[in-house]
C-alpha positions as CSV (number, residue, x, y, z in Angstrom):
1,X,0.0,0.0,0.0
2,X,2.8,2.2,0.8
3,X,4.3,1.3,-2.1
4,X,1.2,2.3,-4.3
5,X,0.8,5.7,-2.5
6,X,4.7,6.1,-3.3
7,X,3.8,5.3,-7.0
8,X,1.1,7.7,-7.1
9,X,2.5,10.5,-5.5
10,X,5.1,10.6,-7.7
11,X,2.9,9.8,-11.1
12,X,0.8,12.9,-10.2
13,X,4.0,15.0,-9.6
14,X,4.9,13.9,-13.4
15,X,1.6,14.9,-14.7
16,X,1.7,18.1,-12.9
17,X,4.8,19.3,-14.3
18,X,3.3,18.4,-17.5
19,X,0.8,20.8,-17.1
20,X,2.6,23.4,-16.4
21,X,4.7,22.9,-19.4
22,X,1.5,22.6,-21.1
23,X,0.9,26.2,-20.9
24,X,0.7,27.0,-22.3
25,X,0.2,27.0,-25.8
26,X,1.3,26.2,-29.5
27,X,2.7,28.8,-30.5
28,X,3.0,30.8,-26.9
29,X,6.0,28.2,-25.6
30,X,8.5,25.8,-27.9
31,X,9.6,22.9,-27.5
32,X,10.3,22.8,-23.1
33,X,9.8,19.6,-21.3
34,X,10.4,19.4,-17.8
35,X,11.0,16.4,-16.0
36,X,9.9,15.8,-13.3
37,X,13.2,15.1,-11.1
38,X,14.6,18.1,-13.4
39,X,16.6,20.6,-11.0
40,X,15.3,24.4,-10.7
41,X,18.2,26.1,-12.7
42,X,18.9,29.0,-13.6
43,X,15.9,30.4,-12.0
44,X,16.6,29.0,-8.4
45,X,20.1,31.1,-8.6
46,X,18.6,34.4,-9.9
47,X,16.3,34.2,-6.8
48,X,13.3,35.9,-8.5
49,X,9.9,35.5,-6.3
50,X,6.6,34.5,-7.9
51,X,5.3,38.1,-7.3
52,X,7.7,39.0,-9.8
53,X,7.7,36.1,-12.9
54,X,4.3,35.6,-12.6
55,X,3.3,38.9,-14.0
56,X,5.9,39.2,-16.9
57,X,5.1,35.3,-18.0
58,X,1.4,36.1,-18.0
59,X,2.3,39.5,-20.0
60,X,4.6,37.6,-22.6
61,X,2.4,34.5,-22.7
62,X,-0.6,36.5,-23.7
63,X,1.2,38.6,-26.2
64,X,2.1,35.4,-27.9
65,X,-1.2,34.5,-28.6
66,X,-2.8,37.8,-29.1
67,X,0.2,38.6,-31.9
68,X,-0.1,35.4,-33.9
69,X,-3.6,35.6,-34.0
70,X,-3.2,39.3,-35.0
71,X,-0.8,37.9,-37.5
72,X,-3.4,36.0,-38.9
73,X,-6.6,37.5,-38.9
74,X,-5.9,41.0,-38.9
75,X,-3.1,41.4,-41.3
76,X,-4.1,38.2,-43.4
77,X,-0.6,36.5,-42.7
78,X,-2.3,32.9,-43.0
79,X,0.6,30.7,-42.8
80,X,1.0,29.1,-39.5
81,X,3.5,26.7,-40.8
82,X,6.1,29.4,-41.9
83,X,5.6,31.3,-38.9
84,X,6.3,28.1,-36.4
85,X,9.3,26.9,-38.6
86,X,10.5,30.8,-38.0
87,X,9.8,30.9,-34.2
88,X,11.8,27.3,-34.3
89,X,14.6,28.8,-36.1
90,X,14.7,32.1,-34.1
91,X,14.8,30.4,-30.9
92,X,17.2,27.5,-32.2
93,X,19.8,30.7,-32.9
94,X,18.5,32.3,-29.7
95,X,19.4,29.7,-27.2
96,X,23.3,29.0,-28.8
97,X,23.4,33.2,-28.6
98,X,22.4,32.6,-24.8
99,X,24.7,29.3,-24.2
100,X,27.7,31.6,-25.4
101,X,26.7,34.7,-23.2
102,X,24.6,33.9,-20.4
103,X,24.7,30.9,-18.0
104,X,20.6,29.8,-18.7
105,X,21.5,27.2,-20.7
106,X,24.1,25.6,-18.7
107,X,22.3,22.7,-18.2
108,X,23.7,22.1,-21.8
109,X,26.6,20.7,-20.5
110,X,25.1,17.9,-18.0
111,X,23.5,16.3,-20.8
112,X,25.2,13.6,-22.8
113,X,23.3,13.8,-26.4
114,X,24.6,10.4,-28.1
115,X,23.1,9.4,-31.1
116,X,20.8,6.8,-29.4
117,X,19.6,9.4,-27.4
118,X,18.6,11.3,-30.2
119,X,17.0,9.2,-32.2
120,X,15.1,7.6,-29.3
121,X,14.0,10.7,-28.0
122,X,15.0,14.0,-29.6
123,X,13.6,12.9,-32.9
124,X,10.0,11.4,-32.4
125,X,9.5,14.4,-30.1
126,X,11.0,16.9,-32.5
127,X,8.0,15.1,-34.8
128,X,5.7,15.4,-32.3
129,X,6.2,18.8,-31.3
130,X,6.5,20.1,-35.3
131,X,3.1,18.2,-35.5
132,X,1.3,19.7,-32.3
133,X,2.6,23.2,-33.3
134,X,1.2,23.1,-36.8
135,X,-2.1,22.2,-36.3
136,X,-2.2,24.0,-33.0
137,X,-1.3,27.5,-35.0
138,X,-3.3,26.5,-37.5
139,X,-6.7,26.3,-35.1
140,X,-6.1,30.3,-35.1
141,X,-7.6,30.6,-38.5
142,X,-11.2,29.6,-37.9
143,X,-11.4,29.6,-34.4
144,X,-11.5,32.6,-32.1
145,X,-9.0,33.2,-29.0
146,X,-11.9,32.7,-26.6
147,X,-13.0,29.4,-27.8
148,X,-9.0,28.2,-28.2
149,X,-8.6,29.0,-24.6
150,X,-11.9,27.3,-23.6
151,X,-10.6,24.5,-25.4
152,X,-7.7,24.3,-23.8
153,X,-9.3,23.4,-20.6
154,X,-9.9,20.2,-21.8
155,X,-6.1,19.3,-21.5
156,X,-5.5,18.1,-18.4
157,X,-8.5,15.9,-18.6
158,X,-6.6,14.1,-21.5
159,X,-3.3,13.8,-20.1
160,X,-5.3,12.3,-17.0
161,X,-7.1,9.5,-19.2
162,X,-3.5,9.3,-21.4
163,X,-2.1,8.9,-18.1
164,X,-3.7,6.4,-17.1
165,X,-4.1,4.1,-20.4
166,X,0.1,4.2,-20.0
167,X,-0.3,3.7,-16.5
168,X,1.6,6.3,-15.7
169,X,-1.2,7.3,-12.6
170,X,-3.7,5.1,-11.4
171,X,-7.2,5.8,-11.5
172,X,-9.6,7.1,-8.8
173,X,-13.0,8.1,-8.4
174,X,-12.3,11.4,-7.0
175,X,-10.4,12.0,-10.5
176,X,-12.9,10.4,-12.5
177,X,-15.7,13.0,-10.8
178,X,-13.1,16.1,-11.8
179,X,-12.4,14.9,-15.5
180,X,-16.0,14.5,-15.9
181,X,-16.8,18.0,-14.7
182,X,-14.3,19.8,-16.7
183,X,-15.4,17.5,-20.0
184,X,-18.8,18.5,-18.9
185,X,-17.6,22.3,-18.8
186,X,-15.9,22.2,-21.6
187,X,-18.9,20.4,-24.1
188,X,-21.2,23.2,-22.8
189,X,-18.8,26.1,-23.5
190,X,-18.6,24.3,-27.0
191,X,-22.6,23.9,-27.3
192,X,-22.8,27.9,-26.9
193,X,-19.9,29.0,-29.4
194,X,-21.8,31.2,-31.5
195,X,-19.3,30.9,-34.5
196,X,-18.1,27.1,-33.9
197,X,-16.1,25.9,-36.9
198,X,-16.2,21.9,-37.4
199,X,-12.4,22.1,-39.0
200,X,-11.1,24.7,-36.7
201,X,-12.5,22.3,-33.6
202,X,-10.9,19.0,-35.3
203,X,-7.5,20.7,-35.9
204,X,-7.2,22.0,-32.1
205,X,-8.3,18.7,-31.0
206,X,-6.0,16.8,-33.7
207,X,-2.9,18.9,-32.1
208,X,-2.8,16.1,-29.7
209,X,-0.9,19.0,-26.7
210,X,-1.8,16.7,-23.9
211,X,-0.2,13.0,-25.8
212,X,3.1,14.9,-26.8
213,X,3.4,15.9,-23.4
214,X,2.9,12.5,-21.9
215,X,5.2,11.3,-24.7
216,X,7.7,13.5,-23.5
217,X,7.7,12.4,-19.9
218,X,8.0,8.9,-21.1
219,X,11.1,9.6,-23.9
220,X,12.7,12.2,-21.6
221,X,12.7,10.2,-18.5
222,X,15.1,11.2,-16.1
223,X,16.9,13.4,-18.4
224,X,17.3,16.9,-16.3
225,X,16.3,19.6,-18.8
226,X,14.9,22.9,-17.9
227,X,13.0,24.4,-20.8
228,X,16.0,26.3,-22.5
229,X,17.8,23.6,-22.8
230,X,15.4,21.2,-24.0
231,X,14.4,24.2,-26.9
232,X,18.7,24.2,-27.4
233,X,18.1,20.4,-28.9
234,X,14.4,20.6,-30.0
235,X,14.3,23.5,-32.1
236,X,16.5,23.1,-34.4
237,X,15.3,19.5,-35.2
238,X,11.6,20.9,-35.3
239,X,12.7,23.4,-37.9
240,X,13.8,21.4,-40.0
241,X,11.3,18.8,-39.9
242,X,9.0,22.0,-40.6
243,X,11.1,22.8,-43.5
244,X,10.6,20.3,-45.2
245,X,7.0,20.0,-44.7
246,X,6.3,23.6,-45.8
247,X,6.4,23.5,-49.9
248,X,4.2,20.9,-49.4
249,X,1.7,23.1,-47.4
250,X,1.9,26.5,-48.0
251,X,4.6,27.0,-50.8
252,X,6.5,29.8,-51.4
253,X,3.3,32.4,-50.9
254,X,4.5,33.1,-47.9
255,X,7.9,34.7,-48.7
256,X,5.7,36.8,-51.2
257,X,3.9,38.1,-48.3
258,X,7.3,39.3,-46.5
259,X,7.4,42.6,-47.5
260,X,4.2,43.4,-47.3
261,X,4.5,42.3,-43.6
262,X,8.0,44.0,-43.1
263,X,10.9,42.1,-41.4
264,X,10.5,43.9,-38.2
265,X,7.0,42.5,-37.5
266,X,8.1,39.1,-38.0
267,X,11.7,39.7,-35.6
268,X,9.4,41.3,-32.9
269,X,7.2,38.4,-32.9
270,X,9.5,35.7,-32.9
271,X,11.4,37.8,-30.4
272,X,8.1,37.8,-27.9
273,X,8.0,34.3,-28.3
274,X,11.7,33.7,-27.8
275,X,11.2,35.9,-24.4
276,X,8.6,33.4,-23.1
277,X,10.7,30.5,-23.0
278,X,13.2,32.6,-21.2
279,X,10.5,33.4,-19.2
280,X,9.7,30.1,-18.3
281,X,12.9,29.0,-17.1
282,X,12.6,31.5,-14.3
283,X,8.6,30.3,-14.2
284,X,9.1,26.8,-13.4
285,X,10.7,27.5,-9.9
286,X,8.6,30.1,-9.1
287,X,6.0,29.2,-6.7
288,X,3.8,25.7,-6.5
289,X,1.9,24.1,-9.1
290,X,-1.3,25.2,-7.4
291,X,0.0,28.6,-7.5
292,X,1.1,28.0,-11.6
293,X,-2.4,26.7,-12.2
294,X,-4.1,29.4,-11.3
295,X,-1.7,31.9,-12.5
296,X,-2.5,30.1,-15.5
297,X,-6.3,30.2,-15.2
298,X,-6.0,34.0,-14.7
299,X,-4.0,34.3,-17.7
300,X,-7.1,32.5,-19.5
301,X,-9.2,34.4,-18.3
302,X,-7.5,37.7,-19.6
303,X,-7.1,36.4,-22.6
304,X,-11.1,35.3,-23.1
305,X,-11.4,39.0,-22.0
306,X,-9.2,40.7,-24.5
307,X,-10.3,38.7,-27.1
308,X,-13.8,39.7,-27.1
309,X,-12.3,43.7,-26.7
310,X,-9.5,43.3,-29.1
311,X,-11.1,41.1,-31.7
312,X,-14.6,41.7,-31.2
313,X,-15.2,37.7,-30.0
314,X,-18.6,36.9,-29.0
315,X,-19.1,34.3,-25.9
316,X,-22.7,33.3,-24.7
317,X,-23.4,33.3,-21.3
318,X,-23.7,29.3,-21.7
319,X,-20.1,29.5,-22.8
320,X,-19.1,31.6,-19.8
321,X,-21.0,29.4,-17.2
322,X,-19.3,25.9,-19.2
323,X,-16.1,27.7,-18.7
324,X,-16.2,28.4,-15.4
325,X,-17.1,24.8,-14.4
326,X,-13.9,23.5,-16.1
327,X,-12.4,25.9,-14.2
328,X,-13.6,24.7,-10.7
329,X,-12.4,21.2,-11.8
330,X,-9.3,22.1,-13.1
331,X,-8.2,23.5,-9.7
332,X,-9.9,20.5,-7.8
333,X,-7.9,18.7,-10.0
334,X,-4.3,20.6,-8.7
335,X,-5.8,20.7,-5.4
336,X,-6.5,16.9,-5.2
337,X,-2.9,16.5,-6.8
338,X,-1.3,18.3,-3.9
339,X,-2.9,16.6,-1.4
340,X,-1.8,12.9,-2.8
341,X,1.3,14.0,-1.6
C-alpha cells in the first residue's frame, strides 16, 4: 500500500509538471519539457519570487497569442507553418546566442546527447512537437482566441485518461468525478460557441498537446532539462522537420507576403516568443503548481477577456457558465494532486 501511494504521488507529480509545461500553448512556448526530477536552474540562482515572474510570464504568454492571431486575422498572414518553422529557427539561434553569453542554458553541459539518445528521444518528439505546433497555430484561422482558450481546458482531462491508459497514474473516483466535470464544462462552452467551426474544432483537437506531453515524460525520462535547454536540442530539429514540410503546405506564398508584412514584425514576434521561453525557465521554480495553475487560469481568463475587446469575440453566457465549471475542476484537479502527496 505504501508502495502504491509512493507510485502515485510521484505519477501525479509527473503529470503536474506536464501541465505546467502545457501552458501553455502552441505557438506561446516551444519545445520545453520538464521532467519531473529536473533541477530548478537558472531560476533558483537568480532568486526571482513569484510576485515577480508571474506577472511578466502572463504578460509575454498572452502577447504570444494575441500577436499570432493578430498575424493572422488582422493582417491576413495565414501561414501558421512558416511562422512556427521561424519561431523554431529564431529560438534554435537564440538559445546557442544565450549558451555563449549567459549561463541559462548551462544545463547544456550535464547532458550527454549520443546518437541513441537522439533518435530515441530528440527525434520522435522533435515530430511530435512540429506536429502539435502546426495544427495548434493553424486552429487560429477559424477559431477565435476565446474558444481556443476554452478548449484548452480540456487538456489536463486528457493527459489524465493518457495517463492512465500508460499507467503512468492510477485511476480514482475522486479523478474520475473532476475529468468528468471539466469534460462536462468544456462540451457546454462548446454547445454555446456562436461561430463554432467543425475544422477549426478537429484541428485543435488533432494537435494532440496533452499526448506529446505525456510522450515527453515517457522519452525524456530522467533526463534533467529545464525548458532552454530542451528548446537548445528541440528546435532546431523541429525546424527542420517544418522545413521540409512547408512546400508541401503552403509554398513559397508566404515569402511573397514578406514585404508586405515588413521584417521587423516578424523579428518582434519571434522575439516575444523567444522571451517566453526565457520566461519560463525562471517560471518553473517560481512558486507551487497550485499557484502555476491558477496563475494560468488568470492568464485564460484575460485572454477570453481581450479577445472579445480586441477582436470583437462573441461568448454566450452558456459559454461563460461551461467555462467556469472547467475551471472549478481544473483546480480541484491541482488541489487533489497536492494533497496525494
Amino acid at each position: 500500500m505504501a508502495h502504491e501511494e509512493k507510485h502515485t504521488a510521484h505519477s501525479e507529480e509527473h503529470v503536474q509538471m506536464l501541465e505546467v509545461r502545457e501552458e501553455k500553448d502552441n505557438g506561446d512556448l516551444l519545445p520545453s519539457p520538464v521532467s519531473a526530477t529536473a533541477a530548478r536552474p537558472a531560476a533558483s540562482k537568480s532568486k526571482l519570487s513569484a510576485t515577480m515572474i508571474i506577472p511578466v510570464w502572463i504578460i509575454l504568454s498572452s502577447a504570444v497569442i494575441i500577436y499570432n492571431n493578430h498575424l493572422y486575422n488582422t493582417l491576413q498572414f495565414r501561414y501558421p507553418v512558416f511562422l512556427v518553422t521561424w519561431h523554431l529557427t529564431f529560438a534554435a539561434i537564440g538559445t546557442r546566442v544565450l549558451q555563449r553569453t549567459t549561463h541559462l542554458v548551462d544545463g547544456a553541459k550535464d547532458v550527454n546527447m549520443s546518437k541513441d539518445m537522439f533518435l530515441r528521444s530528440i527525434l520522435p518528439i522533435g515530430l511530435l512537437f512540429s506536429g502539435s505546433l502546426i495544427l495548434s497555430n493553424t486552429a487560429y484561422l477559424y477559431l477565435s482566441v476565446a474558444y481556443i482558450q476554452m478548449l484548452k481546458a480540456f487538456t489536463p482531462v486528457a493527459i489524465l485518461l493518457i495517463s492512465w491508459t500508460f499507467r503512468i497514474q492510477d485511476p480514482s473516483k475522486r479523478l474520475a468525478v473532476i475529468v468528468f466535470m471539466i469534460s462536462m464544462g468544456v462540451a457546454l462552452a462548446s454547445h454555446g460557441e456562436l461561430r463554432f467551426n467543425l475544422i477549426g474544432f478537429l484541428t485543435q483537437a488533432a494537435a494532440f498537446e496533452a499526448s506529446r506531453l505525456v510522450m515527453i515524460e515517457i522519452l525524456l525520462h530522467g533526463l534533467k532539462m529545464n525548458p532552454l535547454v530542451s528548446l537548445h536540442y528541440y528546435a532546431p530539429v523541429c525546424a527542420l522537420i517544418n522545413l521540409a514540410v512547408l512546400p508541401f503546405t503552403e509554398g513559397l506564398a508566404p515569402f511573397y507576403e514578406l514585404a508586405r508584412i515588413g521584417p521587423m514584425i516578424l523579428i518582434s514576434n519571434a522575439a516575444v516568443a523567444f522571451l517566453l521561453n526565457i520566461a519560463a525557465v525562471f517560471l518553473v521554480s517560481a512558486g507551487s503548481g497550485l499557484v502555476l495553475t491558477l496563475a494560468g487560469v488568470f492568464k485564460d481568463i484575460l485572454l477570453i477577456t481581450g479577445s472579445v475587446l480586441i477582436f470583437g469575440a462573441q461568448i454566450t453566457p452558456l459559454q461563460v457558465l461551461g467555462y467556469s465549471i472547467a475551471l472549478v475542476g481544473l483546480v480541484l484537479y491541482k488541489t487533489a494532486g497536492n494533497k496525494s502527496k
